[in-house]
C-alpha positions as CSV (number, residue, x, y, z in Angstrom):
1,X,-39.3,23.4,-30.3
2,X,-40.1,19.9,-30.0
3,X,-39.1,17.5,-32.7
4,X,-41.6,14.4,-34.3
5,X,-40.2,11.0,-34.2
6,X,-41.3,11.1,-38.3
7,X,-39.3,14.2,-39.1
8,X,-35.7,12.0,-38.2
9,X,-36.9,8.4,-38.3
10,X,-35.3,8.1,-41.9
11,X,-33.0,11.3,-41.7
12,X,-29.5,9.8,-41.4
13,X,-27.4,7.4,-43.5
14,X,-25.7,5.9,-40.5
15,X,-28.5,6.1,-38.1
16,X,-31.6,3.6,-37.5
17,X,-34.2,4.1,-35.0
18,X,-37.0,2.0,-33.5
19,X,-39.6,3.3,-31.3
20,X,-41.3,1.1,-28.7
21,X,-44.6,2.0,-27.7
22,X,-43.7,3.1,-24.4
23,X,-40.8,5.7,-25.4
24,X,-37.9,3.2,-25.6
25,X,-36.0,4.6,-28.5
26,X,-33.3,1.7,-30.2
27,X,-30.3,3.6,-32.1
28,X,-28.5,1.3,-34.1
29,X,-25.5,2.5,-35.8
30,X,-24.7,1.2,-39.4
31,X,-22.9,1.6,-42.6
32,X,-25.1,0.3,-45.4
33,X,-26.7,-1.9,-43.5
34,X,-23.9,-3.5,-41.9
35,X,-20.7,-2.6,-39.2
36,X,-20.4,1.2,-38.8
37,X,-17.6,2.2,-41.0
38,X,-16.5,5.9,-38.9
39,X,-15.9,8.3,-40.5
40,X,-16.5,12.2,-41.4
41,X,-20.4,11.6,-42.5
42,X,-21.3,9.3,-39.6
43,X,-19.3,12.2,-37.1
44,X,-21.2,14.9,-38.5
45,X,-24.0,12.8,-38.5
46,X,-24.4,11.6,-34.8
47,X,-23.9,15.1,-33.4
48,X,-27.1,16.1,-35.0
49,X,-29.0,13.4,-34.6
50,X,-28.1,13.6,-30.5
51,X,-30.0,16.9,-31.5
52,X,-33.6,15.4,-32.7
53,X,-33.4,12.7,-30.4
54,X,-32.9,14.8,-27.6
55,X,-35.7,17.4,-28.7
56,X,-38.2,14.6,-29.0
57,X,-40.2,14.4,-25.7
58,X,-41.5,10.9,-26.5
59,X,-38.4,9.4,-26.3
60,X,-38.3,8.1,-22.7
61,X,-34.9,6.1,-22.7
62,X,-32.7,5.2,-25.0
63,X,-30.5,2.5,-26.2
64,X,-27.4,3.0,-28.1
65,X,-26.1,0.1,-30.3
66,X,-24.1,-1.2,-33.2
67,X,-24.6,-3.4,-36.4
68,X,-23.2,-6.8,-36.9
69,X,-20.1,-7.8,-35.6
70,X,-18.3,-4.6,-33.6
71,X,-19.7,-1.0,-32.2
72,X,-17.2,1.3,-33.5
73,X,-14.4,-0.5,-35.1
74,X,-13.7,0.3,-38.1
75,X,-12.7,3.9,-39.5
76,X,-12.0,6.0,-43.1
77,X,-11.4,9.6,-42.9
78,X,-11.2,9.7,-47.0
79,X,-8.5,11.6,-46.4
80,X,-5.5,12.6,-49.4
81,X,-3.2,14.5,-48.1
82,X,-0.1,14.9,-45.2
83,X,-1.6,17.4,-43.1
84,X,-5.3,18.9,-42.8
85,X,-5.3,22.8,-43.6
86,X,-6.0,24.2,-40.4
87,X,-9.2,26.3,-42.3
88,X,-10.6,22.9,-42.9
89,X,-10.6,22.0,-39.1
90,X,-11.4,25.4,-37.4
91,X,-14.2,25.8,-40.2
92,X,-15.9,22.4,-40.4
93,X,-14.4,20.1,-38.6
94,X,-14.0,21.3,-34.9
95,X,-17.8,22.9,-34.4
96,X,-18.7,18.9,-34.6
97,X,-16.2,17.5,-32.4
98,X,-17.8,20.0,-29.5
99,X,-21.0,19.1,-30.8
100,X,-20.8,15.3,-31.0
101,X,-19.7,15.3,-27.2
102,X,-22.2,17.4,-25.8
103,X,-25.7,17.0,-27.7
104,X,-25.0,13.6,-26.4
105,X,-24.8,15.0,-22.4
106,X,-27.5,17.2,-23.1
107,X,-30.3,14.6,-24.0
108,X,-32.0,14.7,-20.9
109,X,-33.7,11.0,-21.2
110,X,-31.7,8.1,-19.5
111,X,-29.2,6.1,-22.3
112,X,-28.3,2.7,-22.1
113,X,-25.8,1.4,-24.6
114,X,-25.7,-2.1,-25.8
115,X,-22.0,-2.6,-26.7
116,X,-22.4,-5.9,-29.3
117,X,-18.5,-5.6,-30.2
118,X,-15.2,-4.2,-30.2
119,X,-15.2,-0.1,-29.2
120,X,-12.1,1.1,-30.0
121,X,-13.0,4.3,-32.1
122,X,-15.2,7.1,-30.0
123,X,-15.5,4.7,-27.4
124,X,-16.8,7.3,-25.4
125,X,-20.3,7.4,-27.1
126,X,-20.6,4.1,-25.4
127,X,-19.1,5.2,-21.9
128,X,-21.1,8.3,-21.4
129,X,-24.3,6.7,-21.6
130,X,-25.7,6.0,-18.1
131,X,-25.8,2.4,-18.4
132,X,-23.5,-0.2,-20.3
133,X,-23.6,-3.4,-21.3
134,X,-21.5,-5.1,-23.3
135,X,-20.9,-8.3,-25.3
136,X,-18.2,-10.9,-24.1
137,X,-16.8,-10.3,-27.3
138,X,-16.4,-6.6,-26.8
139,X,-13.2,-4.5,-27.2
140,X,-12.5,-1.0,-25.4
141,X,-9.6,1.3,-26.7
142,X,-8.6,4.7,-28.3
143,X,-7.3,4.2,-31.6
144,X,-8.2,6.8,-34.1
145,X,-5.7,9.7,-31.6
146,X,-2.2,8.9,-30.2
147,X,-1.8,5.2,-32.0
148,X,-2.7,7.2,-35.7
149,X,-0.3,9.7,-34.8
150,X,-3.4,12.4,-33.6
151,X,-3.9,14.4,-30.5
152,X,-6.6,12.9,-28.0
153,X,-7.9,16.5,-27.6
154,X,-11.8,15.8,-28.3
155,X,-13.2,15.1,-25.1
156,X,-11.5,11.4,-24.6
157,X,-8.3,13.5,-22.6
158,X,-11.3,14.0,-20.4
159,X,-13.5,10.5,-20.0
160,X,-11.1,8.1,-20.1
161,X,-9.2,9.8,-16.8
162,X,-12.1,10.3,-14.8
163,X,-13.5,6.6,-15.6
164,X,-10.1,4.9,-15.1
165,X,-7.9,7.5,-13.4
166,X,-4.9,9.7,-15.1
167,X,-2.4,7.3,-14.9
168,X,-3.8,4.4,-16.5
169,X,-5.6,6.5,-18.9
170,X,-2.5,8.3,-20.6
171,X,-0.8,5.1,-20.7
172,X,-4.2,3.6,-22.3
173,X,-3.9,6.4,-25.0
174,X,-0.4,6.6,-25.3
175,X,0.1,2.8,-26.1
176,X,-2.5,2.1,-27.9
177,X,-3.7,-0.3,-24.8
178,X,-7.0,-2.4,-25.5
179,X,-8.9,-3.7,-23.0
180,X,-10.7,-6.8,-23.5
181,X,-14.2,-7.3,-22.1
182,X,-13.7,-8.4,-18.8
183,X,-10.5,-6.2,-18.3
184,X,-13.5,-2.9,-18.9
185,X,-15.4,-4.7,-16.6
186,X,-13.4,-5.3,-13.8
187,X,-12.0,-1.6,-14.1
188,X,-15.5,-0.4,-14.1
189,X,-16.1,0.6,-17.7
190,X,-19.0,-2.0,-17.8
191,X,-21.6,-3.1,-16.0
192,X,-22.5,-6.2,-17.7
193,X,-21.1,-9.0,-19.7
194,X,-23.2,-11.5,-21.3
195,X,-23.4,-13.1,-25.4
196,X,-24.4,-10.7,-27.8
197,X,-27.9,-11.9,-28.3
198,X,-28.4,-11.1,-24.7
199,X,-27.6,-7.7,-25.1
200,X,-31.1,-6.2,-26.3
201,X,-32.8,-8.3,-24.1
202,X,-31.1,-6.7,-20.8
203,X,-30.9,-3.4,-22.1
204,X,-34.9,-3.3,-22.8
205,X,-35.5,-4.9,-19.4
206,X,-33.2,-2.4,-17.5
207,X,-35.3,0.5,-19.7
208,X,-38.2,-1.0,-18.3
209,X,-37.3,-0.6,-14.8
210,X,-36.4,2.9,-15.3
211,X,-39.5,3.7,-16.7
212,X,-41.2,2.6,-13.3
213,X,-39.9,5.8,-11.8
214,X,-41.4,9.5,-12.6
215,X,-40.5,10.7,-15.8
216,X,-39.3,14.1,-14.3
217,X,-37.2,12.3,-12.2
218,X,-35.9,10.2,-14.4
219,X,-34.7,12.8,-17.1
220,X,-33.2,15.4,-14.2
221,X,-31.5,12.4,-12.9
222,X,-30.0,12.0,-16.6
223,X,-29.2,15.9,-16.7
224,X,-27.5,15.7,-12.8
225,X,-24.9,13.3,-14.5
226,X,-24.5,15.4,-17.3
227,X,-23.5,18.2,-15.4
228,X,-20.7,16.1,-13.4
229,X,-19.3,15.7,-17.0
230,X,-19.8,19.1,-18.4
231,X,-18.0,20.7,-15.4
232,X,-15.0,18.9,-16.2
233,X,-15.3,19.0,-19.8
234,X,-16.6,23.1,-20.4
235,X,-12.4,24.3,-19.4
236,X,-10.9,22.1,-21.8
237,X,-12.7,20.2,-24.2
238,X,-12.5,23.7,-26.6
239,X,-8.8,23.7,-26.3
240,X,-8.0,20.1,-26.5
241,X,-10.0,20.2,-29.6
242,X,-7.9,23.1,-30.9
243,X,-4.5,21.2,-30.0
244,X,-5.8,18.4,-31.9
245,X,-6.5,20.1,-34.9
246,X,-3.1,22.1,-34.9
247,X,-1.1,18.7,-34.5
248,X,-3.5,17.7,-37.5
249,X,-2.3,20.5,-39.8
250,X,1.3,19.1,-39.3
251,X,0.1,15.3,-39.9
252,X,-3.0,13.8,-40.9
253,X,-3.2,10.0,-40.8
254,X,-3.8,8.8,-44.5
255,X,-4.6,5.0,-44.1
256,X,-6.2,4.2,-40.6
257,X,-4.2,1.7,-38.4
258,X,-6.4,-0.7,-36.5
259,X,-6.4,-2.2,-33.2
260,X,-5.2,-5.7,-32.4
261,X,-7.8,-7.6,-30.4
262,X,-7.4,-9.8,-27.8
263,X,-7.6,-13.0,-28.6
């Protein structure tokens, strides 16, 4: 059943969306207005928005972006206590880690994301999106698993190796590596650099160009990619996913350590 822009435009506490006339749907993430502080709500929350966007046939392409200073930087998992009982993650929290990663694959309309700053938690909402873009001020990394003492079980075991190969994706995630803007570009990460007033700009004219081109085409095109990912993804996202949440119900990061930036 399809779903009206109306019925999600002001659904979600961490989600804003702008509608062009011509289908180009703007996703800003937010916390109160200003940088996205992640977290359980805004998880829970971008798994089913992925959902309405994805069931709304207007949407023709969309771009993915952050508030204010950084794209997903910032993190508080409220949490008060050592370890996470293992009911609380098989119950609650692991049907939305599967479902944050793949109601994201399976919107079938083209996604750009406009990367305005540092990425270094779920970086991957960025780096699944067809196109990216970034600011010159951007940061790639992930910080919320090994570094905070978590398994990378959710999907990132998965992207991160098949964007950057095994090798330098392990040692990525077991260092705590971040990569500065033009390190993700020259490794193929990102597309584009440019300042972070740019960064609309090119991702609307880019949307634009797609649009030129059939719209059947252009959301089986989307769904082709998507299955590259889900074929890797469908064997072991599920179990990663489970040996994340059985490490957490040993240890469960009470204060989140951030990432250094470069400088």
């Amino acid at each position: 059943m399809a779903t009206a822009f109306e019925s999600y435009e002001d659904k979600y506490e961490n989600y804003r969306f702008e509608r062009t006339d011509d289908g180009i749907l703007t996703m800003t993430m937010h916390s109160e207005g200003r940088d996205l502080i992640w977290g359980m709500r805004p998880d829970d929350e971008l798994g089913k928005a992925f959902v309405d966007i994805g069931n709304d046939p207007e949407n023709q392409v969309i771009v993915l972006t952050g508030t204010g200073d950084t794209f997903i930087h910032h993190e508080d998992l409220g949490a008060d206590f050592d370890a996470l009982p293992a009911q609380t993650w098989g119950g609650y929290i692991l049907p939305y880690v599967l479902r944050l990663i793949y109601n994201h694959i399976d919107i079938d309309a083209p996604m750009i994301a406009a990367v305005n700053g540092p990425a270094t938690i779920h970086a991957e909402m960025a780096l699944l999106c067809d196109v990216v873009l970034a600011s010159d001020r951007s940061a790639f990394a992930d910080q919320p698993h090994f570094p905070n003492g978590l398994v990378p079980g959710d999907g990132v075991q998965v992207i991160w190796p098949l964007l950057l190969g095994m090798n330098r994706a392990r040692y990525l995630m077991y260092t705590g590596q971040v990569l500065s803007a033009q390190e993700a570009k020259d490794l193929g990460l990102v597309a584009e650099l440019m300042p972070k007033e740019d960064l609309l700009p090119r991702a609307y004219e880019i949307a634009q160009g797609i649009l030129e081109k059939p719209e059947l085409t252009r959301r089986l095109t989307r769904r082709a990619f998507g299955a590259v990912w889900k074929d890797h993804l469908n064997n072991v996202l599920p179990y990663g996913a489970a040996l994340e949440g059985l490490a957490a119900a040993n240890y469960w990061p009470r204060e989140f350590k951030g990432a250094v930036l470069p400088s």
